[in-house]
C-alpha positions in Angstrom: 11.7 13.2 -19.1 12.3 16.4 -16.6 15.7 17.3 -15.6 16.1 19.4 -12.9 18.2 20.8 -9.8 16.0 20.5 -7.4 12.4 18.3 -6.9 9.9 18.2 -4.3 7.5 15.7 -3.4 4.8 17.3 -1.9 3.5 20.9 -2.1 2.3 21.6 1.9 4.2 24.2 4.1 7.3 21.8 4.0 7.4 21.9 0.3 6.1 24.9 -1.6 8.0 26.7 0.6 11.7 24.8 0.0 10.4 25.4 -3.5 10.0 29.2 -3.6 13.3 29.4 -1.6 14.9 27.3 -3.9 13.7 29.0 -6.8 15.4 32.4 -5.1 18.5 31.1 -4.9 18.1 30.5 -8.6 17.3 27.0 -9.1 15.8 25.3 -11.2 12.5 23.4 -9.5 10.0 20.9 -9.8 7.5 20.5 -7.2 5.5 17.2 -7.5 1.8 17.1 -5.7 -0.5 14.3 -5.6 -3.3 16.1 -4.5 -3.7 20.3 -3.6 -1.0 23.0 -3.3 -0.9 24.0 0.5 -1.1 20.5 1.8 -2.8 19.3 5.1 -2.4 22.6 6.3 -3.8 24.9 3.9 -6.8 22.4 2.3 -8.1 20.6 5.5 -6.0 21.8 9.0 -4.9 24.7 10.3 -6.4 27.3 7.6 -10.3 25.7 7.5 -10.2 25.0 11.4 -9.1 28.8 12.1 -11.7 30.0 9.6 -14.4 27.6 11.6 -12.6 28.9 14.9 -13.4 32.5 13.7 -17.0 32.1 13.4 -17.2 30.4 16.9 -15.2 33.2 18.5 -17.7 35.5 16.7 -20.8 33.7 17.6 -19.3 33.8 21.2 -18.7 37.7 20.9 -22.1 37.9 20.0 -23.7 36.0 22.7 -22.5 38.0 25.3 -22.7 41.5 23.0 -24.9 42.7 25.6 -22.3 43.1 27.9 -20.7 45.6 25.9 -23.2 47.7 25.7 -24.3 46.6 22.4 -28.2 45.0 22.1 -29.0 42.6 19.5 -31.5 39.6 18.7 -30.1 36.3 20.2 -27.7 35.2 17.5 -28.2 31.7 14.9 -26.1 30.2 13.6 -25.7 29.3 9.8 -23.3 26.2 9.8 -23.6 26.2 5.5 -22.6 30.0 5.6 -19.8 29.3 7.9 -18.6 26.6 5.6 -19.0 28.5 2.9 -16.7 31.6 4.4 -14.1 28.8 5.2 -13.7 27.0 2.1 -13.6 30.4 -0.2 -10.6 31.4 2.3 -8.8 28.0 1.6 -9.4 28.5 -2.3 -8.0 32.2 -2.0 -5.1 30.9 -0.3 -4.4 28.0 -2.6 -5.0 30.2 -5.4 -2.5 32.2 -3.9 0.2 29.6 -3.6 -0.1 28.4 -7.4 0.1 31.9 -8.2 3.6 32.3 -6.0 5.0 29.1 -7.5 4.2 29.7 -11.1 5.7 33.8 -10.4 8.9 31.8 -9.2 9.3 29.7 -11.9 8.5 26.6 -10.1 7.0 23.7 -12.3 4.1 22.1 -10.9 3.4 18.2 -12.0 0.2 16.9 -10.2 1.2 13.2 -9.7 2.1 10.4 -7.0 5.9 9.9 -6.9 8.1 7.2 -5.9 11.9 7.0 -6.1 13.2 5.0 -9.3 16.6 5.5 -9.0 18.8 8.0 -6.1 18.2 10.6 -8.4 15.4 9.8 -10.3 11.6 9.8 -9.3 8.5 8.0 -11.0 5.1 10.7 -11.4 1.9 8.3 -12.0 -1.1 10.5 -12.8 -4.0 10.0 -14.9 -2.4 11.4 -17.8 0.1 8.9 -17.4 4.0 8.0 -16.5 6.6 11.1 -15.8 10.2 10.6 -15.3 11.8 13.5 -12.8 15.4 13.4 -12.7 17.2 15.8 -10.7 20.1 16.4 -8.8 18.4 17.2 -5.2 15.1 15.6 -4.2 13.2 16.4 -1.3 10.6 14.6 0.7 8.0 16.9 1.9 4.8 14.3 2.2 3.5 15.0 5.2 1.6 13.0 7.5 -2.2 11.3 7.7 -4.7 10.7 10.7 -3.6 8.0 12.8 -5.3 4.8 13.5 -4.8 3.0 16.6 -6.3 -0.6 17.5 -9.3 0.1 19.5 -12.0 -2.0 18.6 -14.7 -0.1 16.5 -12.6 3.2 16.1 -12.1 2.1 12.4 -15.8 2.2 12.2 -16.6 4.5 8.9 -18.8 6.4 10.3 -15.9 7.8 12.8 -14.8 11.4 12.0 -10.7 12.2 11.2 -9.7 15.7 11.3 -10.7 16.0 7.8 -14.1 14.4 7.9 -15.3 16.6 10.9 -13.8 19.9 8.3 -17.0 18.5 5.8 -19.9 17.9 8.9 -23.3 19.4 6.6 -24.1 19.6 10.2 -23.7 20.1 13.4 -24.3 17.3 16.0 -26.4 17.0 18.7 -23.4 15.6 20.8 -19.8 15.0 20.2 -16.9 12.5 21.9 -13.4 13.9 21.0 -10.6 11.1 21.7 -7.0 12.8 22.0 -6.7 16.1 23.9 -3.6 17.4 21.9 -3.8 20.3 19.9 -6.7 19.0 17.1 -8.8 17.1 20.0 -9.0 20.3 22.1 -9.6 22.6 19.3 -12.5 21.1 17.4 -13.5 20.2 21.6 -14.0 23.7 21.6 -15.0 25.0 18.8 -17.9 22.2 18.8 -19.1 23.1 22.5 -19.0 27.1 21.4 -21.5 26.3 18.5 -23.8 24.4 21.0 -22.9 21.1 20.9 -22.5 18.7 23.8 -18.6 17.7 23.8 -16.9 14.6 25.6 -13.2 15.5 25.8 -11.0 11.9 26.2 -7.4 11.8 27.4 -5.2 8.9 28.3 -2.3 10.6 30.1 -3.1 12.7 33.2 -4.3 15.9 31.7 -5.0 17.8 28.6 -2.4 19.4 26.2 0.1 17.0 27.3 2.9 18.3 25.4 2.4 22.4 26.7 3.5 23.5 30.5 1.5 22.0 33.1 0.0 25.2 34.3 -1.6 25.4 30.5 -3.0 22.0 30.6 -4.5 22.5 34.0 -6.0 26.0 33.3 -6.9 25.0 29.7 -9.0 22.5 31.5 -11.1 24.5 33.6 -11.4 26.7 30.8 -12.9 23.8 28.2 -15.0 22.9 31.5 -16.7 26.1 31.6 -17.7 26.2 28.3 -19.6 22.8 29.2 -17.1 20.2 28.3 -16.9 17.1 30.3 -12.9 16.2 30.1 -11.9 12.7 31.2 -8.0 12.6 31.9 -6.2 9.3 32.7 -8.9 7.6 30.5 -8.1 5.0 27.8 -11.0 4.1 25.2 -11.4 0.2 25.4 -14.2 0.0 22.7 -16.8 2.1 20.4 -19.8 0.6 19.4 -22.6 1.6 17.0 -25.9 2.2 18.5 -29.2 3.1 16.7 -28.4 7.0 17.9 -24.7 7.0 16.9 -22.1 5.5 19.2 -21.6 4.1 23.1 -17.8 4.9 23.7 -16.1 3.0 26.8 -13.8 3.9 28.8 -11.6 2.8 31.9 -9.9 5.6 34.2 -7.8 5.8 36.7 -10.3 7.5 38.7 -13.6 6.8 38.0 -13.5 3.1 36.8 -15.1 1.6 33.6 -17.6 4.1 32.3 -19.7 4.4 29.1 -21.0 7.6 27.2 -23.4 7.7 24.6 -22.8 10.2 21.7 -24.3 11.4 17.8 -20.2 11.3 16.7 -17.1 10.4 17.6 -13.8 12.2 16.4 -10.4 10.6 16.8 -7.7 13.5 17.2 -5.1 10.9 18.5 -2.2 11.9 16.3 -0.7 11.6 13.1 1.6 9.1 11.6 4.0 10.0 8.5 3.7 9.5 5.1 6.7 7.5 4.1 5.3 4.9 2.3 5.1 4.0 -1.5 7.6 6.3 -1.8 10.4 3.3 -2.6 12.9 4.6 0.1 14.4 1.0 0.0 15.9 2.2 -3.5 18.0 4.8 -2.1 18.9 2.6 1.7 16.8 5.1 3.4 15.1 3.0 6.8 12.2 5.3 7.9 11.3 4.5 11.6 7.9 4.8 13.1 8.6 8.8 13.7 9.1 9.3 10.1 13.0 9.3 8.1 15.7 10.3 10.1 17.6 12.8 9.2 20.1 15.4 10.1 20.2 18.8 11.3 20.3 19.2 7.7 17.3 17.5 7.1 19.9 15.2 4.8 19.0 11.4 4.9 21.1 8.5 4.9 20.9 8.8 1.3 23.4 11.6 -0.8 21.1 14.6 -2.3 18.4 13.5 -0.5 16.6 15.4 2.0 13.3 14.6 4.0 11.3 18.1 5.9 8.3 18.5 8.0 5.6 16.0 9.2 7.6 12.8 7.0 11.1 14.0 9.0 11.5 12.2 11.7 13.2 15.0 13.5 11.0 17.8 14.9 7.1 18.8 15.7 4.6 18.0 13.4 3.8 21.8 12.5 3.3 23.6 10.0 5.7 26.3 10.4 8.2 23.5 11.2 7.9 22.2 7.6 8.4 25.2 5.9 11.7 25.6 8.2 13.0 22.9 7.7 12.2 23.1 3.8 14.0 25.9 3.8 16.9 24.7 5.3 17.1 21.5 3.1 17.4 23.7 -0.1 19.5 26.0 1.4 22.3 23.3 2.3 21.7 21.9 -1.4 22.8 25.0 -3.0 25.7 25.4 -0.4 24.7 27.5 2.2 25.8 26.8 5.7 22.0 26.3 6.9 21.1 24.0 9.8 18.1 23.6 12.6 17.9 24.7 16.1 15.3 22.8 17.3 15.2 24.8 20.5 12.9 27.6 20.0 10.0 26.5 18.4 6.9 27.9 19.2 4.1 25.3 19.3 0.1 27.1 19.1 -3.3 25.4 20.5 -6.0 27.6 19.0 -8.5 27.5 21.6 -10.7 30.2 23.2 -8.8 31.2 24.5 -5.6 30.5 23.0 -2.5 29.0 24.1 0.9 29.3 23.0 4.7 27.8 24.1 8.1 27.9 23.4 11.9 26.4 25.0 11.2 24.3 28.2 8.2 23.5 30.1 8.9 24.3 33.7 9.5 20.2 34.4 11.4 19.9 31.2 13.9 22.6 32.7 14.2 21.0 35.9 14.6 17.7 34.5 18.0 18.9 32.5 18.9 20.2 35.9 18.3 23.7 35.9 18.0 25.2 38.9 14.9 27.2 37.9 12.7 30.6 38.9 9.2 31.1 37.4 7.2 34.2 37.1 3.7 34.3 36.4 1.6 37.2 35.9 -2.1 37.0 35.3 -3.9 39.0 32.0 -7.0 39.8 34.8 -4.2 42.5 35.8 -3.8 43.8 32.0 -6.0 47.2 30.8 -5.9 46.0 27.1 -7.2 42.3 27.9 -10.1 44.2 30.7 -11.3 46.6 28.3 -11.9 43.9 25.8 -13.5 41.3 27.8 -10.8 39.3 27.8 -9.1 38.5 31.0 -8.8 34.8 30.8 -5.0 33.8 31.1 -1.9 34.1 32.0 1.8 34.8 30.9 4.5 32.2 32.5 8.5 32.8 32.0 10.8 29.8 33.2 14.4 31.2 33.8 17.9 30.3 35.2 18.7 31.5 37.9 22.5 31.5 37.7 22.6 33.6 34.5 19.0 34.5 34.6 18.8 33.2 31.0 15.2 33.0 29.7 14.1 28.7 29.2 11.0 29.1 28.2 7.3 31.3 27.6 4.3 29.6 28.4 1.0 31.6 27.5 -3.0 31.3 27.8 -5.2 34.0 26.9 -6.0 36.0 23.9 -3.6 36.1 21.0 -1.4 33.8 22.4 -0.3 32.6 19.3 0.9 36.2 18.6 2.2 37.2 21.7 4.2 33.9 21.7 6.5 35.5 19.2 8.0 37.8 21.9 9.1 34.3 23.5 10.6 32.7 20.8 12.6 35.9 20.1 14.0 35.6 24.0 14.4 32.1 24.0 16.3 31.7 20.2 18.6 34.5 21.2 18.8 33.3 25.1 17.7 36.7 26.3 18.5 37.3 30.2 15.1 39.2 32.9 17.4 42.3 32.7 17.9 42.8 29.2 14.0 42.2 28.9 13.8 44.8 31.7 14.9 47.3 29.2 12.9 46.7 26.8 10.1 49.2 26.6 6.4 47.5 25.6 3.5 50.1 24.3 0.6 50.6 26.5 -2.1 49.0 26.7 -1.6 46.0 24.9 -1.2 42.5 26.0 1.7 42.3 25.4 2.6 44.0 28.6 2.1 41.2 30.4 5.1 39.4 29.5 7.2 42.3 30.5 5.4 41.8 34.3 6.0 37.8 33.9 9.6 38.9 33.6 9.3 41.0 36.6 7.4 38.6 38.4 10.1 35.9 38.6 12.2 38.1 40.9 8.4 38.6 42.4 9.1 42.5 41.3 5.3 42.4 39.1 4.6 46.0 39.0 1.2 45.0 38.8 0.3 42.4 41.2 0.9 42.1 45.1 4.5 40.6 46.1 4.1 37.0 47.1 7.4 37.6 49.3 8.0 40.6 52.5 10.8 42.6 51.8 
């Protein structure tokens, strides 16, 4: 038997990072993992597809080196050598995580756990039976690839986000079903490499969750890079064919069509991982969005929190988790630690990238704002010209009685880094004019949110006036 203050179950961004936190504020831990430190995240999502996204963005760069005034042999690709460079990056960076917990003092039990008692978990492993007894536990078991009852998706030969991560090669043509952040990602990173993409969405366009003006430009972006997107289309039926697979469809628009494909990938969603865990034990009711919890991330049940992907409370991301894990150890020590839910930056890691945070411009005006947008355009930013890089935009929605900053909507290069500027405004509900005074370095993308600030009173030092004065 283990006795302990504090247990995790699970070791992804949600839980290795409560337990590092934990361990700081000098408790004792035990962090329970059924499978790889890092999670989803770090052993087969974000990390591997970035590393994947890397070497398309490269073999892009090179393609069009010319331009630059650089000549060079038309570039191949070596899919094994590009898997190679992206599994030794996961290994350092799990490496790197056992090495943080172990320096903390965190004790690692590879196992699956279940709840025995409120306070008590079960560890099965192949070595055999653990008992964990502690006086916190917390739930950190992420989520899985979600299946959805459309005849012949469960087929075995259909690729999950994982599976598509292990391809030994690449092929010949590709349907992608889901255009949320994993469908339009591997979409793109596929049609980069050479291969033919179908890009399937139910709801009226792609990246349904971002600001419409990144869904529609995201579109014509993927489009020029060859993809063939089908909005408002729902997937009736896949069947196996001697060549792979004949998806069907039925749009809105364009009727009952059929497309014939090598793979298929479903990118759908994900669903939480709540079960097995004996949550009945402790009167804990998860619903289909995972266990509900508070701002606390406490459950129903005393000394018992759930965080990331499993909480029903929150986006399913990775920087999410390892907020929210923080917070749920933080409150069991007796800090005064809770979650603001509204500044969370959200990343699709596309080429080009797009990036969001606070309201979407309908969002705002359906909590009855009376909102002003600014747009400015990176074609009008030196940094993204000199690089070849001009694709995108920068959006601010804004009040307009206090002029109080909603939300940052980005596309273009580095969104996913620029977007921090916009959390920064919208967590601390920064106004245009105190952005005004703040002084960005030239030239560097980043001056383009400073003339999306300007461009909501259309004042864009850099693009025409849209109004007479």
């Amino acid at each position: 038997m283990i006795r302990t203050q504090i247990a995790i179950v699970g070791a992804g961004p949600g839980g290795y990072v409560a337990a590092l936190r934990a361990s700081q504020l000098g408790a004792e831990v035990v962090c329970i993992e059924k499978e790889d430190v890092g999670g989803v995240c770090l052993n087969w999502g974000c990390i591997p597809t970035k590393a994947l996204l890397r070497t398309a963005e490269v073999f892009d760069l090179a393609r069009h080196a010319g331009e630059y005034g650089v000549l060079v042999d038309e570039p191949r690709l070596d899919w094994q050598a590009a898997q190679k460079r992206k599994d030794e990056v996961k290994a350092r960076l799990t490496r790197g995580v056992r090495t943080l917990l172990k320096q903390a003092g965190v004790q690692v039990v590879q196992g699956q756990a279940s709840l025995a008692r409120t306070n008590t978990l079960r560890v099965l492993s192949s070595a055999g039976e653990e008992t964990i007894v502690a006086d916190d536990i917390v739930i950190a078991t992420g989520s899985r690839h979600l299946n959805v009852p459309i005849p012949g998706l469960d087929d075995p030969g259909i690729l999950d986000s994982t599976a598509v991560l292990q391809l030994e090669a690449l092929p010949a043509s590709l349907c992608v079903v889901g255009s949320g952040a994993i469908g339009v990602e591997f979409a793109c990173l596929m049609a980069t490499l050479g291969v033919q993409v179908t890009l399937v969405e139910m709801l009226p366009r792609i990246a349904p969750l971002m600001d419409e003006t990144i869904g529609d430009m995201l579109a014509r972006s993927l489009r020029r890079r060859g993809i063939a997107i089908h909005t408002g289309t729902r997937v009736t039926a896949v069947a196996k064919t001697a060549a792979g697979y004949r998806v069907s469809m039925a749009s809105e628009k364009e009727g009952e069509l059929q497309v014939e494909v090598e793979r298929v990938l479903s990118a759908i969603g994900r669903a939480p991982n709540v079960e097995g865990l004996g949550l009945e034990l402790a009167g804990i009711q998860p619903t289909r969005r995972g266990i509900p919890v508070d701002d606390r991330m406490r459950t129903a049940a005393p000394h018992i929190y759930a965080v990331g992907d499993c909480a029903a409370e929150g986006p399913m991301l990775a920087h999410m988790a390892s907020h929210q894990g923080i917070v749920a150890v933080e409150d069991a020590m007796g800090l005064p630690a809770h979650v603001d839910y509204s500044a969370v930056p959200s990343c699709i890691f596309t080429l080009p990238e797009a990036a969001s945070v606070g309201l979407t411009e309908a969002q705002a005006r359906e909590q009855g704002y009376a909102v002003q947008t600014g747009m400015f355009s990176l074609a009008a930013n030196g940094k993204a010209l000199a690089y070849g890089e001009s694709e995108g935009f920068v959006k601010i929605v804004s009040e307009s009685e206090n002029d109080a900053i909603l939300g940052v909507h980005i596309l273009g290069p580095h969104a996913s880094d620029l977007i921090l500027e916009g959390t920064l405004l919208r967590q601390f509900e920064v106004t245009l004019d105190e952005v005004e005074q703040v002084i960005h370095p030239h030239p560097t993308l980043g001056e383009a949110v400073a003339e999306a600030v300007l461009a909501v009173r259309d004042r864009a030092l850099h693009a025409a006036p849209k109004r007479r004065r």
